[in-house]
C-alpha positions as CSV (number, residue, x, y, z in Angstrom):
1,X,70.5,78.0,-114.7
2,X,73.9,77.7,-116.5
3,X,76.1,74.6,-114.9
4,X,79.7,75.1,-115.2
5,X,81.7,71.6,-116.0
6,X,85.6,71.7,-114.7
7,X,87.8,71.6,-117.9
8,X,88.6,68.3,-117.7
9,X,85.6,67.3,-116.8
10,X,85.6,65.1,-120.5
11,X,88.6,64.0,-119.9
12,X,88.0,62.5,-116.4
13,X,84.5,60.6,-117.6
14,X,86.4,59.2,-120.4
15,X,89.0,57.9,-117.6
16,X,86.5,56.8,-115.6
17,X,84.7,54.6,-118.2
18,X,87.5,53.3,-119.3
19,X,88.4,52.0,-116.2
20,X,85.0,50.7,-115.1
21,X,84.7,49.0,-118.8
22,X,88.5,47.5,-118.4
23,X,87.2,46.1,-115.6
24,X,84.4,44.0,-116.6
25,X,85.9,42.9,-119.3
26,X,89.3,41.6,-117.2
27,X,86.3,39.8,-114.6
28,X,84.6,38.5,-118.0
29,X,88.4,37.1,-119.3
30,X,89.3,35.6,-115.5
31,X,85.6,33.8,-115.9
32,X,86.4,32.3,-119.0
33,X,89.9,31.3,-118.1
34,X,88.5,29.8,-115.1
35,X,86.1,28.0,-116.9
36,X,88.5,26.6,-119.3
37,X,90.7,25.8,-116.7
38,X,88.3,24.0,-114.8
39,X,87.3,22.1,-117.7
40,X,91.2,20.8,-118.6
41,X,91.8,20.1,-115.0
42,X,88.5,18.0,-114.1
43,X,89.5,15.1,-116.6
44,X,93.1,15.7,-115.3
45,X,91.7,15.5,-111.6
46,X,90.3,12.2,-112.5
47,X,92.3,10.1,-113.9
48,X,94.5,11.5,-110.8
49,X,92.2,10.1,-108.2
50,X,91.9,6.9,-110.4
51,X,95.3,6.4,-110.4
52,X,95.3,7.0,-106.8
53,X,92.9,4.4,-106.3
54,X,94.4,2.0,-108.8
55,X,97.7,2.3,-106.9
56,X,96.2,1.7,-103.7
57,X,94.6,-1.6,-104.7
58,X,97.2,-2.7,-106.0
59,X,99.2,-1.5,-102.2
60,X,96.7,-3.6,-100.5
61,X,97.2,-6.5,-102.8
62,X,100.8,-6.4,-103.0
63,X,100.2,-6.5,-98.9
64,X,98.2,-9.2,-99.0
65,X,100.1,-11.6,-101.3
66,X,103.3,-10.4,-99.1
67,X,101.6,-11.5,-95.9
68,X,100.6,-14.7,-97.4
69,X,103.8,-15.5,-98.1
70,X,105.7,-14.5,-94.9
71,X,103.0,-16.7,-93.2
72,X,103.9,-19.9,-95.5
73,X,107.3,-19.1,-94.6
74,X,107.0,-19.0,-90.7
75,X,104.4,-21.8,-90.6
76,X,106.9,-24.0,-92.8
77,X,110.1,-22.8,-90.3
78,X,109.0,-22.5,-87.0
79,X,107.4,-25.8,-86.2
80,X,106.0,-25.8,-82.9
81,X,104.5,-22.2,-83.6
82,X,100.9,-21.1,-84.3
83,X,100.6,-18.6,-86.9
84,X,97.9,-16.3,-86.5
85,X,96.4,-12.9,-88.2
86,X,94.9,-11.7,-85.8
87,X,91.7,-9.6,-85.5
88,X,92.1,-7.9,-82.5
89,X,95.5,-6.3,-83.0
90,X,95.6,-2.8,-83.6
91,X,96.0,-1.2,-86.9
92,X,99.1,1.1,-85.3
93,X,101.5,1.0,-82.3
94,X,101.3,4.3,-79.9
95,X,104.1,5.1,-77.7
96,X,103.4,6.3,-74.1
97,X,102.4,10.1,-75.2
98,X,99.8,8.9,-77.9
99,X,102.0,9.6,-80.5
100,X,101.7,7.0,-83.6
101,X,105.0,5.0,-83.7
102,X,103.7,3.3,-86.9
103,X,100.7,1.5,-88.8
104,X,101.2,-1.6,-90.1
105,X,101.1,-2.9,-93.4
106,X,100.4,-6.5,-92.6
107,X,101.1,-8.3,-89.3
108,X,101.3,-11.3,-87.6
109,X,101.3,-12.9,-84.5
110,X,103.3,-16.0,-83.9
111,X,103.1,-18.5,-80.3
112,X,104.3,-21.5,-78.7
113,X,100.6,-21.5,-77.3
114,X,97.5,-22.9,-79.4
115,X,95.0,-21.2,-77.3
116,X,96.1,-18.1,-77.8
117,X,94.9,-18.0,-81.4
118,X,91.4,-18.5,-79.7
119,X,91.4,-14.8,-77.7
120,X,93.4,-12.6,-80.9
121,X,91.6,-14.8,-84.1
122,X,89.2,-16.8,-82.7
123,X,87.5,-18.8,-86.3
124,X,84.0,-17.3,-84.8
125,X,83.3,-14.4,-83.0
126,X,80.8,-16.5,-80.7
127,X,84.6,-18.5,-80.2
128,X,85.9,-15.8,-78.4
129,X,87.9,-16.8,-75.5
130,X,88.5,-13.7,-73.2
131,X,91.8,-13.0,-71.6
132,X,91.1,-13.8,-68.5
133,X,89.8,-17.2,-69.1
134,X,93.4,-18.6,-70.1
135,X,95.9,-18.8,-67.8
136,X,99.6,-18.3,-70.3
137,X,102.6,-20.5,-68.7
138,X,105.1,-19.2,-67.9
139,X,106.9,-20.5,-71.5
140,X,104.7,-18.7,-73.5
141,X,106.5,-17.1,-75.9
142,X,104.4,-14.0,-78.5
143,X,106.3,-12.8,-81.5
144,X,104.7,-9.8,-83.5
145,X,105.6,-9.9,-86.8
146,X,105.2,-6.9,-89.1
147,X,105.3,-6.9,-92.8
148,X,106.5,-4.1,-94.7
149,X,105.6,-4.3,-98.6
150,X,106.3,-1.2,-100.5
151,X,106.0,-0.8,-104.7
152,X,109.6,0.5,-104.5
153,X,111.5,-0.2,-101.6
154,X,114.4,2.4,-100.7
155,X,117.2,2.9,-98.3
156,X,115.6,5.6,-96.7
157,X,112.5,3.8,-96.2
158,X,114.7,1.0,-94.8
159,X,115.9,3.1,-92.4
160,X,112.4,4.1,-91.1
161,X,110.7,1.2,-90.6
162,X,113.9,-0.6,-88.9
163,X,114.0,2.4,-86.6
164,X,109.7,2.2,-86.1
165,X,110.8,-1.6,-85.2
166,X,113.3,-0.8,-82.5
167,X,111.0,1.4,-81.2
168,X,108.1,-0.9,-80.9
169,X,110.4,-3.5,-79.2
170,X,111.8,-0.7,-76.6
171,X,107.8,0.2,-76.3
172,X,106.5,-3.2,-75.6
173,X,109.6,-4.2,-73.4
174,X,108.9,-0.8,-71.1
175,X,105.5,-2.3,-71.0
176,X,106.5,-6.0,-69.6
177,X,108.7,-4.0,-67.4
178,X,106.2,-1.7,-65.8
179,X,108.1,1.4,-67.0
180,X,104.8,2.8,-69.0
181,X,101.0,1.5,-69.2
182,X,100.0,-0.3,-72.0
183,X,96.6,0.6,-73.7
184,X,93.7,-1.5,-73.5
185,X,94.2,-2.7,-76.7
186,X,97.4,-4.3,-75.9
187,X,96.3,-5.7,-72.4
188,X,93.3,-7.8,-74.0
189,X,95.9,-9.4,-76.0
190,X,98.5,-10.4,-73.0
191,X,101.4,-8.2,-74.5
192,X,101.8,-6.8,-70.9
193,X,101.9,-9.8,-69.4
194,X,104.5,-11.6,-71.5
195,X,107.9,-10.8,-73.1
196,X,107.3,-9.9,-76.7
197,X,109.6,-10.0,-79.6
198,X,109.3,-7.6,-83.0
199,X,110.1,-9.4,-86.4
200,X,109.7,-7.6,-89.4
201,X,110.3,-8.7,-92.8
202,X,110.5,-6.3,-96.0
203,X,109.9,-6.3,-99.7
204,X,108.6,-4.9,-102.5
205,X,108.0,-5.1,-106.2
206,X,111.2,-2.8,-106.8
207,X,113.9,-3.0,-104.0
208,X,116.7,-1.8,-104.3
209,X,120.1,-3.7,-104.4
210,X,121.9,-1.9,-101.3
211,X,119.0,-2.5,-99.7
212,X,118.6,-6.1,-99.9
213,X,122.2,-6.5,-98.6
214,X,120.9,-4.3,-96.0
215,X,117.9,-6.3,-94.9
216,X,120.1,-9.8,-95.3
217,X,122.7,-8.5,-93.3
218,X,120.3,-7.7,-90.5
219,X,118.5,-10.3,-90.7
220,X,121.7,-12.1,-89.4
221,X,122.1,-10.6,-86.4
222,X,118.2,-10.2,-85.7
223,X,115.8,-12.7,-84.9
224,X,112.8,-13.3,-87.2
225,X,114.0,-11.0,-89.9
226,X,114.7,-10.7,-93.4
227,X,113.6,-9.7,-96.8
228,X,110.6,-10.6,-99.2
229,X,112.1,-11.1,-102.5
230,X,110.0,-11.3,-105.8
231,X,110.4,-14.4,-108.3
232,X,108.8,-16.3,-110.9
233,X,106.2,-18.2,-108.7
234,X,104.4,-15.1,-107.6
235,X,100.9,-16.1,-109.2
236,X,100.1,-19.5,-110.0
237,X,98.1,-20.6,-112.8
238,X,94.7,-22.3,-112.2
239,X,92.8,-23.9,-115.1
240,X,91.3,-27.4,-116.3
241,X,94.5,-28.5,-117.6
242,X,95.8,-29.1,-114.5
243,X,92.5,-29.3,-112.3
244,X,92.7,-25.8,-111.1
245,X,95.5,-26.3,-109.0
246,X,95.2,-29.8,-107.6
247,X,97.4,-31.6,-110.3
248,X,100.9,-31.7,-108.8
249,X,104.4,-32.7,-110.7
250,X,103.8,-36.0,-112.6
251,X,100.3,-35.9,-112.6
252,X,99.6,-36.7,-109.0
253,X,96.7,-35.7,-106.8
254,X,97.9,-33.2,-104.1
């Protein structure tokens, strides 16, 4: 029996090959671009996510050491005040709908009333005083201090945290006021009992100059305000020359 092939029967294998064969060879070329690709962009991805980490040390110590400082400064300016960091704060400030208003860098709580430090930062947690063991007078007074430390510190971001600040203030005041609910969070810490006040101070390790005038110029017409500034004493030197930081001017024992 005698098949009969179509004329272009050849011609149409050929095609057909040529296609199937350009085929595995383009999946064979992706592969080895992908592989090469993959193996310049893992180191790349790594030093990426070491520099992420790197620069979020060094936001957490820049925090820190800003934190520090702002506490020195209200301890040393507000006597009659308690400094505190507290441990029961929250990490962020929701308004009424759940919403995130903003998380805090650093914060602290400052008070005309000692005990208060023993419900929000008690020294042990077996220390603890609850709530509803102390009885606030009527003079209290609760300040909530945010600090805002930023590696480079811009106009815009300015603008955004000043405007997270008034917020916070119109939050907490709708609180005192009975206007919304205040979370559990804020209730074991009296903020819905008392009036509270929002300070924040700002800084960074490049700010620029508009924006200092900006914060100073606030800062005037704003209570508990201004700007964290860098300068030569940021770190202090510790060694046996000077007996690791106990030597003060003239030789002196602190």
């Amino acid at each position: 029996m005698t098949i009969s092939l179509p004329s272009d029967f050849w011609e149409e294998f050929d095609r057909r090959l040529e296609e199937k064969l350009e085929q595995k060879l383009e999946q064979k070329l992706e592969q080895k671009l992908e592989q090469k690709f993959k193996e310049k962009l893992d180191p790349i991805e790594r030093n990426i996510k070491k520099l992420i980490n790197w620069t979020e040390r060094q936001d957490e110590s820049i925090e820190r050491e800003m934190t520090y400082s702002i506490k020195s400064h209200l301890q040393e300016h507000y006597k009659g005040y308690v400094t505190i960091n507290p441990k029961l704060f929250p990490k962020d400030i929701r308004n009424s709908t759940g919403n995130i208003i903003t998380e805090f860098d650093g914060i602290l709580i400052l008070t005309n009333f000692p005990d208060y430090a023993n419900i929000i930062a008690p020294k042990k947690e077996k220390e603890r005083v609850s709530v509803n063991e102390v009885l606030l007078p009527p003079s209290a007074k609760i300040y909530i201090v945010i600090v805002e430390a930023k590696q480079h510190l811009t106009k815009k971001k300015f603008l955004i945290k000043l405007k997270q600040k008034e917020l916070i203030q119109k939050y907490l005041s709708d609180i005192k006021n009975g206007i919304v609910e205040a979370p559990m969070s804020l209730k074991r810490i009296f903020i819905d009992r008392y009036e509270t006040k929002v300070g924040i101070y700002m800084g960074g390790i490049d700010i620029d100059e508009s924006v200092k005038d900006a914060i100073l110029e606030y800062s005037k017409e704003n209570e508990m305000c201004g700007l964290i500034d860098l300068n030569g004493n940021r770190f202090s030197v510790k060694d046996a020359v000077n007996d690791y930081g106990n030597i003060a001017f003239g030789g002196n024992k602190k």
